[in-house]
PDB file of N, CA, C and O in Angstrom:
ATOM      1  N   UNK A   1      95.826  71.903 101.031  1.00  0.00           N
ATOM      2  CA  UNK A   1      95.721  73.300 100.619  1.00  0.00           C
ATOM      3  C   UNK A   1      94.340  73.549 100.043  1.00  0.00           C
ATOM      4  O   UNK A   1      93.773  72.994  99.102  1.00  0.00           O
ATOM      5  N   UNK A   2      94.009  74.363 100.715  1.00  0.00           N
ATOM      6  CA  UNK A   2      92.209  74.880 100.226  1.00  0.00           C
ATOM      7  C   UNK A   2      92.245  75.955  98.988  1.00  0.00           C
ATOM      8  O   UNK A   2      92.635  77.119  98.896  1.00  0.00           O
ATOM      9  N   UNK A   3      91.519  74.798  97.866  1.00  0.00           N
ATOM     10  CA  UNK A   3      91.444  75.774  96.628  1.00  0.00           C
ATOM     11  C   UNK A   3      91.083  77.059  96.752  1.00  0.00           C
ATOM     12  O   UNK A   3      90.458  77.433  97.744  1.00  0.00           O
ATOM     13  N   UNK A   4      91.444  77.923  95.725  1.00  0.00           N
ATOM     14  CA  UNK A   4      91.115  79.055  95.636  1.00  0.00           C
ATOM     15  C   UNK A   4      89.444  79.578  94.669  1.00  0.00           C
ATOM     16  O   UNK A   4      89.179  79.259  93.510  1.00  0.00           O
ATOM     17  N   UNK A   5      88.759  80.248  95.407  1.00  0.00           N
ATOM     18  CA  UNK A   5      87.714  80.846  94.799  1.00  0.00           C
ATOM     19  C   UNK A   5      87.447  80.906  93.726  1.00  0.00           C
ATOM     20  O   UNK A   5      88.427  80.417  93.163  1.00  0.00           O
ATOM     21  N   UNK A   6      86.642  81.230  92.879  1.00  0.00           N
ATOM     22  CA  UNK A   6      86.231  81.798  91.722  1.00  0.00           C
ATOM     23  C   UNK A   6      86.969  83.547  92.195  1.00  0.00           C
ATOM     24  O   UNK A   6      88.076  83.953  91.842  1.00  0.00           O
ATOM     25  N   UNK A   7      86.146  84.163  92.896  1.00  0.00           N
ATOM     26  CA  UNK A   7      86.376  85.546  93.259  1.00  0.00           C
ATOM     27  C   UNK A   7      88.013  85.384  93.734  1.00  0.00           C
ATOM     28  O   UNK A   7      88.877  86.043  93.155  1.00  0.00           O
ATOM     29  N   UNK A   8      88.213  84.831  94.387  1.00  0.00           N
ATOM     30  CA  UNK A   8      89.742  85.018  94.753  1.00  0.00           C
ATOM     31  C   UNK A   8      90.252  84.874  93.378  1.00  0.00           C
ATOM     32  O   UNK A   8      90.633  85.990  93.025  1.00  0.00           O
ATOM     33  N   UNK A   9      90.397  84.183  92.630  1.00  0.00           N
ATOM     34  CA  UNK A   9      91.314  83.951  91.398  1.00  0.00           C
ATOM     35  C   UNK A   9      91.115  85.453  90.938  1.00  0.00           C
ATOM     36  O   UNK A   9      92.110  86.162  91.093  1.00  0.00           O
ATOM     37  N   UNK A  10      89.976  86.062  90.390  1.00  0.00           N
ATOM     38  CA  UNK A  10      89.733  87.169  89.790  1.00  0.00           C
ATOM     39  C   UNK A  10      90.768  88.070  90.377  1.00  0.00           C
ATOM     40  O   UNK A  10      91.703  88.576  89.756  1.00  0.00           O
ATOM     41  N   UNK A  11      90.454  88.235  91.843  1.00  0.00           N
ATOM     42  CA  UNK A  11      91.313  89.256  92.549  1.00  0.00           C
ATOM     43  C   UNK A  11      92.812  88.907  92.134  1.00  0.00           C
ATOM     44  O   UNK A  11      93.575  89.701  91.582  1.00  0.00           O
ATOM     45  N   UNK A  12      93.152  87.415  92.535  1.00  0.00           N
ATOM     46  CA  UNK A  12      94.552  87.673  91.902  1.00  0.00           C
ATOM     47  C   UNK A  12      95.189  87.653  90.327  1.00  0.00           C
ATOM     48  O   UNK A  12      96.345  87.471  89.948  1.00  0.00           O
ATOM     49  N   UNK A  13      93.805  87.946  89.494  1.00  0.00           N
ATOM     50  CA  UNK A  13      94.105  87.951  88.385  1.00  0.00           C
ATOM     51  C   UNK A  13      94.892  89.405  88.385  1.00  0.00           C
ATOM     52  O   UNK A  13      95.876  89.491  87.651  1.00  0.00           O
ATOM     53  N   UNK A  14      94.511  90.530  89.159  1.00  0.00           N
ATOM     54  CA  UNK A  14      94.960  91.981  89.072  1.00  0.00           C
ATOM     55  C   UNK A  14      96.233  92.269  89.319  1.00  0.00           C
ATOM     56  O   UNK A  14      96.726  93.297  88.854  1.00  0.00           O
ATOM     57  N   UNK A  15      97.024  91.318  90.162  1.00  0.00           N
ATOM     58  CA  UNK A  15      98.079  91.132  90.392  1.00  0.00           C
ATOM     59  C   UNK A  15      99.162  90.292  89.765  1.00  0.00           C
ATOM     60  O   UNK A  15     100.351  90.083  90.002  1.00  0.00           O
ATOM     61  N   UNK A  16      98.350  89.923  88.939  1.00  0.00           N
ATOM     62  CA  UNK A  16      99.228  88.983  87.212  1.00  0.00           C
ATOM     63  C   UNK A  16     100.337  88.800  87.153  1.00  0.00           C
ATOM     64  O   UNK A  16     100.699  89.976  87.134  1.00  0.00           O
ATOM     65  N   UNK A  17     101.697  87.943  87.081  1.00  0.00           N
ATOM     66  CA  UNK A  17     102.584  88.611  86.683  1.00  0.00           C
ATOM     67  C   UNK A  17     103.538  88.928  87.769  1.00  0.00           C
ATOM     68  O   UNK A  17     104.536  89.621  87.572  1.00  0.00           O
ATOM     69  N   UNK A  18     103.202  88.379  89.003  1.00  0.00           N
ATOM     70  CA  UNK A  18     104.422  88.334  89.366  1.00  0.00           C
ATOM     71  C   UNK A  18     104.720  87.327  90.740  1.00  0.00           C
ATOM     72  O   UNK A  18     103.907  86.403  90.729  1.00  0.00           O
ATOM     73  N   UNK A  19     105.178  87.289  91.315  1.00  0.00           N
ATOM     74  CA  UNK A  19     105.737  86.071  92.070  1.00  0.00           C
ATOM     75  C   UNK A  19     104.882  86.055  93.205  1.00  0.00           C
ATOM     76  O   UNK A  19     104.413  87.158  93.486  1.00  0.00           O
ATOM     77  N   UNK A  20     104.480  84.896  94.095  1.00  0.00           N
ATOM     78  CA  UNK A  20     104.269  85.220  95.384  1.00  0.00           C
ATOM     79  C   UNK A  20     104.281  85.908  96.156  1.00  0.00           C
ATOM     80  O   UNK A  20     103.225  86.471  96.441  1.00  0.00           O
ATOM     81  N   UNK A  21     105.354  86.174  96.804  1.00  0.00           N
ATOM     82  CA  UNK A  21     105.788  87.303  98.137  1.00  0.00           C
ATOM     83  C   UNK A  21     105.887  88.527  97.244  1.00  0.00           C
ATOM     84  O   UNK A  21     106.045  89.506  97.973  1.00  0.00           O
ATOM     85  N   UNK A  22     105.860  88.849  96.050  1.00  0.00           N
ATOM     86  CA  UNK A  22     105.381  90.126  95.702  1.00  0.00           C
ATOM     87  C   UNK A  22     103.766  90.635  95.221  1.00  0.00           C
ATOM     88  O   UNK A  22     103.265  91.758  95.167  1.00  0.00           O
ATOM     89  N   UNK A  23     103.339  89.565  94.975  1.00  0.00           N
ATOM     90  CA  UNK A  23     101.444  89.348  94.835  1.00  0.00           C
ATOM     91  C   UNK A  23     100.501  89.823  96.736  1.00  0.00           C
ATOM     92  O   UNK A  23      99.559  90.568  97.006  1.00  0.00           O
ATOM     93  N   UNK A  24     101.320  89.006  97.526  1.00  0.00           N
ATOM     94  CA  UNK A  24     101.477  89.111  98.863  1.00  0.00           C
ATOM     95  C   UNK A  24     101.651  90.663  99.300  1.00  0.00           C
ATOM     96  O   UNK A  24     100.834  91.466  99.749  1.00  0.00           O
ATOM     97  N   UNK A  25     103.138  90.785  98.971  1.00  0.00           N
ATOM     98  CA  UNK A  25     103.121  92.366  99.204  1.00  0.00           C
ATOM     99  C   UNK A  25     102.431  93.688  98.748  1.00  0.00           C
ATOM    100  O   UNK A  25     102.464  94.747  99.375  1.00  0.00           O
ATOM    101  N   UNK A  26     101.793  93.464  97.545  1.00  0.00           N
ATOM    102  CA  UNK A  26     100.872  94.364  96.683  1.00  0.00           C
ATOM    103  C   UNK A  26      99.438  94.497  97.293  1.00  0.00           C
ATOM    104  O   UNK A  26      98.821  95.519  97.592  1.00  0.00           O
ATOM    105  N   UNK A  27      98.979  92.820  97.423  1.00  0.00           N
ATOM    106  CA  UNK A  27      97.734  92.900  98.366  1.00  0.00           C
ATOM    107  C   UNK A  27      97.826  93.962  99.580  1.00  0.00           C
ATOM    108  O   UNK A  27      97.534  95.157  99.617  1.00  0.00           O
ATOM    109  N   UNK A  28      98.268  93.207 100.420  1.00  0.00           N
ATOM    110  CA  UNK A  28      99.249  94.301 101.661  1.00  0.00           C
ATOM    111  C   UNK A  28      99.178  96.034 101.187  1.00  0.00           C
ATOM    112  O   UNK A  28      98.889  96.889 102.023  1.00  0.00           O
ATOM    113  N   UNK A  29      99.378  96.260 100.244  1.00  0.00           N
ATOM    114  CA  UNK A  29      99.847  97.635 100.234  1.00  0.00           C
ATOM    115  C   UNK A  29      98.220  98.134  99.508  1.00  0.00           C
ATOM    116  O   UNK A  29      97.941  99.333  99.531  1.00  0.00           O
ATOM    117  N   UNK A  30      97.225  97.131  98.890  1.00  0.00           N
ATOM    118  CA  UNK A  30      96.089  97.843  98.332  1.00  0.00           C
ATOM    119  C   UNK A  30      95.198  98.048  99.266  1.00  0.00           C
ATOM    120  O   UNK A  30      94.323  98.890  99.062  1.00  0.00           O
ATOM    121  N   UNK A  31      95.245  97.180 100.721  1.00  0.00           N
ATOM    122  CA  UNK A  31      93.525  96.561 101.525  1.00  0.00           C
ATOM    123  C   UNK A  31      93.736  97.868 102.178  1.00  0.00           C
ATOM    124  O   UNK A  31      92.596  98.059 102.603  1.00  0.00           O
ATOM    125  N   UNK A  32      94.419  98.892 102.543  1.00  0.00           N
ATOM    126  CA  UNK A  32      94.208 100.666 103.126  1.00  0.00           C
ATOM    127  C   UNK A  32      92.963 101.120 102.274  1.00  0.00           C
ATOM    128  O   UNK A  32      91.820 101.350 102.670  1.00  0.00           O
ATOM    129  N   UNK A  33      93.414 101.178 101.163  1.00  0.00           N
ATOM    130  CA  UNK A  33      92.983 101.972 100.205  1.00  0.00           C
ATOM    131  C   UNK A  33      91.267 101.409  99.478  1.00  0.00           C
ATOM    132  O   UNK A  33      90.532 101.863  98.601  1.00  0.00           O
ATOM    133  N   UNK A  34      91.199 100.060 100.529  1.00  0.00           N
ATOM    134  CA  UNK A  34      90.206  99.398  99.722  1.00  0.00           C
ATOM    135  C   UNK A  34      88.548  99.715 100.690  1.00  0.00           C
ATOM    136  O   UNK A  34      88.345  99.171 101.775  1.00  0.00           O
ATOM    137  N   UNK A  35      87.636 100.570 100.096  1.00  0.00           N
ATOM    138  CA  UNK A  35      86.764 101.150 100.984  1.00  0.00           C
ATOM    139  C   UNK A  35      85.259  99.830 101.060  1.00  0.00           C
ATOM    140  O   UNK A  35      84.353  99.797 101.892  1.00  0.00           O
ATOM    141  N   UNK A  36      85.488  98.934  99.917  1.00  0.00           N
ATOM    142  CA  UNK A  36      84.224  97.684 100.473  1.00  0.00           C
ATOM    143  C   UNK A  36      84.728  96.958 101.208  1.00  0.00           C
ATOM    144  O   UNK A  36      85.930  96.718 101.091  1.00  0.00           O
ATOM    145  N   UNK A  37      83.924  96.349 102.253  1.00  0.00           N
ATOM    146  CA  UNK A  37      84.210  95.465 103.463  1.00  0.00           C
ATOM    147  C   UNK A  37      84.331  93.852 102.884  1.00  0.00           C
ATOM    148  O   UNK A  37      84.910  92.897 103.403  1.00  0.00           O
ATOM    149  N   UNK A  38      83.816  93.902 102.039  1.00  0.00           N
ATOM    150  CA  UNK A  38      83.586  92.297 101.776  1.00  0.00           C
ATOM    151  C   UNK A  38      85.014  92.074 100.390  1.00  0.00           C
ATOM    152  O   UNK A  38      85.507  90.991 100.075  1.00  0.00           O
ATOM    153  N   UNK A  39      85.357  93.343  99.843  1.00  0.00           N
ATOM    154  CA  UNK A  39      86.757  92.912  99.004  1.00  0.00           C
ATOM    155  C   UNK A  39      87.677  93.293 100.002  1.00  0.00           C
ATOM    156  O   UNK A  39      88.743  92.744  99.725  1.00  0.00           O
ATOM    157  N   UNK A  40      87.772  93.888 100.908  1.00  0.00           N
ATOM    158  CA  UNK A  40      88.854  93.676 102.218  1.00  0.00           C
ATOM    159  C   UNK A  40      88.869  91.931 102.623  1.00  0.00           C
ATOM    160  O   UNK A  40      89.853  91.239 102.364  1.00  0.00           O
ATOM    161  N   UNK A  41      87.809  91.459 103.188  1.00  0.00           N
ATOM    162  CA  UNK A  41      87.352  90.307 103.630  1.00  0.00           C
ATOM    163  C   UNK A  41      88.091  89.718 102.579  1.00  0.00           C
ATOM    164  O   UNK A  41      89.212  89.290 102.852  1.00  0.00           O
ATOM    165  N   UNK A  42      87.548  89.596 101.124  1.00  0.00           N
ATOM    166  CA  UNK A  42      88.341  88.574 100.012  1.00  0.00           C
ATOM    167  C   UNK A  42      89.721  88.607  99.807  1.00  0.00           C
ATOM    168  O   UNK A  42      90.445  87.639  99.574  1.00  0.00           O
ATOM    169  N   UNK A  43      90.156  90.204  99.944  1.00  0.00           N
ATOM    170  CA  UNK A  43      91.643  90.069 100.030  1.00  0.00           C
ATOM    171  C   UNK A  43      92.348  89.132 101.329  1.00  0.00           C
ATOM    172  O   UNK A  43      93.194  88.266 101.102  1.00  0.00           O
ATOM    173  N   UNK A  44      91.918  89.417 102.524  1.00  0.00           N
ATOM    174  CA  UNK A  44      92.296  88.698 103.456  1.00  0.00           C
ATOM    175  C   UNK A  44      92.488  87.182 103.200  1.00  0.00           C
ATOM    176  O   UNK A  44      93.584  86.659 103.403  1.00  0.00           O
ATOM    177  N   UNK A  45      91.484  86.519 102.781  1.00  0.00           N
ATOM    178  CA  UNK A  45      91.511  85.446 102.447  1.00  0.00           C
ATOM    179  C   UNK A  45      92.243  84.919 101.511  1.00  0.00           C
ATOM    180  O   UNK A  45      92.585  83.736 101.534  1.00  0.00           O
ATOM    181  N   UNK A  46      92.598  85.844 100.475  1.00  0.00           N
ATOM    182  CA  UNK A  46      93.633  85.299  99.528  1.00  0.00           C
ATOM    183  C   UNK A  46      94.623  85.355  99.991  1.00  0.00           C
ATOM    184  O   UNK A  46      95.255  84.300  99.940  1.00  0.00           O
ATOM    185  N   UNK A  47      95.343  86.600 100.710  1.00  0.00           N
ATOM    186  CA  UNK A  47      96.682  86.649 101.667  1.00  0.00           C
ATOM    187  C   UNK A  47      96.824  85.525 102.654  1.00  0.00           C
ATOM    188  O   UNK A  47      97.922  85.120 103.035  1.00  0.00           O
ATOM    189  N   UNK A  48      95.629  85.018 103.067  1.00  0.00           N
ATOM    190  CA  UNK A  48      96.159  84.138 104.316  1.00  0.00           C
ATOM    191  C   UNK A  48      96.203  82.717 103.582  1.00  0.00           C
ATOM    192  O   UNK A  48      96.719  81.829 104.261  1.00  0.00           O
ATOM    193  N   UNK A  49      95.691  82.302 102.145  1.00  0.00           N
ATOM    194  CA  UNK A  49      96.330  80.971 101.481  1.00  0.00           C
ATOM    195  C   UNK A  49      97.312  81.093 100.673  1.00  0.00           C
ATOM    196  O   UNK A  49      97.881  80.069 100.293  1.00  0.00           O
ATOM    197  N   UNK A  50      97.772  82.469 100.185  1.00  0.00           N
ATOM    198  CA  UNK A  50      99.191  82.573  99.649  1.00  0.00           C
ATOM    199  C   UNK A  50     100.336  82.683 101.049  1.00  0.00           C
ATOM    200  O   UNK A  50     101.553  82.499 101.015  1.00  0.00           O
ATOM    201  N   UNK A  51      99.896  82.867 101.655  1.00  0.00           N
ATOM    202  CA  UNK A  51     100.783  82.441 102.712  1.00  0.00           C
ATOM    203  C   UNK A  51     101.228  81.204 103.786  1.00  0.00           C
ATOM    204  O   UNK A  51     102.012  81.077 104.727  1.00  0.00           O
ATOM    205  N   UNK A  52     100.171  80.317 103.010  1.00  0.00           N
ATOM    206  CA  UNK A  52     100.434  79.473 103.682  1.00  0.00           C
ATOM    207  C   UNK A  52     100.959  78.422 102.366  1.00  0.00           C
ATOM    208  O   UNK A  52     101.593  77.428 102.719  1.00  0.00           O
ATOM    209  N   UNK A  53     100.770  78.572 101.216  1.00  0.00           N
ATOM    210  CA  UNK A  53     101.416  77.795 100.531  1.00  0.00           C
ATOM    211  C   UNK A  53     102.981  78.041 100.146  1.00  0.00           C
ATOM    212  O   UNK A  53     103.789  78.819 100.653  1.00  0.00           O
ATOM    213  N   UNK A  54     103.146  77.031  98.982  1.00  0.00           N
ATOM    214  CA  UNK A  54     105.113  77.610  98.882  1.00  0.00           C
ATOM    215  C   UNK A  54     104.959  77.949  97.307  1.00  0.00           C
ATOM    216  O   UNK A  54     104.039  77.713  96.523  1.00  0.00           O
ATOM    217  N   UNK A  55     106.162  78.570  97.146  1.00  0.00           N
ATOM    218  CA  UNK A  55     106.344  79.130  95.655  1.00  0.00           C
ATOM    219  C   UNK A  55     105.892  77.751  94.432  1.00  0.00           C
ATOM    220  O   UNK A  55     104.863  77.651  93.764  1.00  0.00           O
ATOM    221  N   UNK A  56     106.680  77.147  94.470  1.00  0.00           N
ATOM    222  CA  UNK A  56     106.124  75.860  93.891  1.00  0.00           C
ATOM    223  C   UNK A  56     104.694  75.396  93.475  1.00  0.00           C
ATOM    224  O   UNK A  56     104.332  74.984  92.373  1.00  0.00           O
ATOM    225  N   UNK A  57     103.726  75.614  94.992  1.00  0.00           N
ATOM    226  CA  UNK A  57     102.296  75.270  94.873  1.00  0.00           C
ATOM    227  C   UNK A  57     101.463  76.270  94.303  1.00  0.00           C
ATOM    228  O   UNK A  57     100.305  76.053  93.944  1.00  0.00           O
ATOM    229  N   UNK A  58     102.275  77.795  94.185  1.00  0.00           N
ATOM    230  CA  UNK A  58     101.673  78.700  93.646  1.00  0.00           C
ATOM    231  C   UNK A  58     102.071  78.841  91.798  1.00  0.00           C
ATOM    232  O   UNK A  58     101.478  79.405  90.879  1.00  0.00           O
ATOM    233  N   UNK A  59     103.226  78.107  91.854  1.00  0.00           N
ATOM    234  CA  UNK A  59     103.151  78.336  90.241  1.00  0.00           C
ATOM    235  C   UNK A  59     102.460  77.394  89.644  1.00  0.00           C
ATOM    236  O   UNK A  59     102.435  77.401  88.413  1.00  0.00           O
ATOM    237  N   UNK A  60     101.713  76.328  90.410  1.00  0.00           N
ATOM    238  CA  UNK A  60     100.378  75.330  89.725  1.00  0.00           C
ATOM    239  C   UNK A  60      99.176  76.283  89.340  1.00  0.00           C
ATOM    240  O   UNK A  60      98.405  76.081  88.402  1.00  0.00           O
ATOM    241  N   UNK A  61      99.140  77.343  90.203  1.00  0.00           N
ATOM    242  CA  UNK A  61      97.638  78.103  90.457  1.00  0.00           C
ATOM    243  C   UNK A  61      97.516  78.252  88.913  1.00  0.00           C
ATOM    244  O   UNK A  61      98.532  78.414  88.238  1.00  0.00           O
ATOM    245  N   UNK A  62      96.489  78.209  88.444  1.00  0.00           N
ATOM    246  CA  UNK A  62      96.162  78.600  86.966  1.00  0.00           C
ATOM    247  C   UNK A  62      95.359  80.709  86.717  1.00  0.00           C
ATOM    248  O   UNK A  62      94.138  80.859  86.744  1.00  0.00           O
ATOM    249  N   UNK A  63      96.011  81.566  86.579  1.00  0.00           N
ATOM    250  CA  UNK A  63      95.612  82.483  87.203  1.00  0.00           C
ATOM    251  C   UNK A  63      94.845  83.025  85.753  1.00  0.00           C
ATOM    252  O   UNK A  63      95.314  83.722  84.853  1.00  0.00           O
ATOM    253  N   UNK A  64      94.024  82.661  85.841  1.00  0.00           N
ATOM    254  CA  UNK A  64      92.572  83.086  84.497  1.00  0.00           C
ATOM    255  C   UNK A  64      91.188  83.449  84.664  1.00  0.00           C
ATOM    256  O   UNK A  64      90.237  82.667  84.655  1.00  0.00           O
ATOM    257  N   UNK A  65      91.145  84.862  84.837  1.00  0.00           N
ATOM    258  CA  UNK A  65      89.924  85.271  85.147  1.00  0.00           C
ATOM    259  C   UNK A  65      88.392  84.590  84.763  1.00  0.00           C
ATOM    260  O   UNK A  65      88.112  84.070  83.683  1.00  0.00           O
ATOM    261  N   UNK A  66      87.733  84.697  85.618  1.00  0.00           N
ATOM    262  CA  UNK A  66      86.440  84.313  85.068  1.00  0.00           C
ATOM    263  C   UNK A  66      85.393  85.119  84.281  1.00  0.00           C
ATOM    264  O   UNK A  66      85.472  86.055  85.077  1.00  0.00           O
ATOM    265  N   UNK A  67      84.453  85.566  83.371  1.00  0.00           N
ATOM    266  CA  UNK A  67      83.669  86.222  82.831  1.00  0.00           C
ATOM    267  C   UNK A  67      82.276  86.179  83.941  1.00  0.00           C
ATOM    268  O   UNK A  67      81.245  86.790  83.662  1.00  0.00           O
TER     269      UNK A  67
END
């Protein structure tokens, strides 16, 4: 499983708080609405390694923004 970003963590810092397949589904429902190409691009990338991991490997993720 390919760690997650600096920038990816951030992004899923916004989504805090709640489970996988609903972090998943939120992404999903923001990348319409999202008008930079390169945080489309980052969302993608976070959707396609939360989807490939399992609930389990995601409650290791340490989800703590960076400064």
């Amino acid at each position: 499983m390919d760690k997650f970003t600096v920038e990816e963590i951030n992004l899923m810092c916004v989504f805090e708080g709640q489970d996988r397949t609903g972090m998943i589904a939120d992404i999903k429902n923001v990348i319409p609405h999202i008008q930079d190409s390169d945080m489309v691009e980052l969302a993608g990338q976070v959707l396609g390694k939360l989807e490939a991991m399992s609930d389990a490997e995601f409650a290791e993720v340490a989800l703590e923004a960076a400064e």
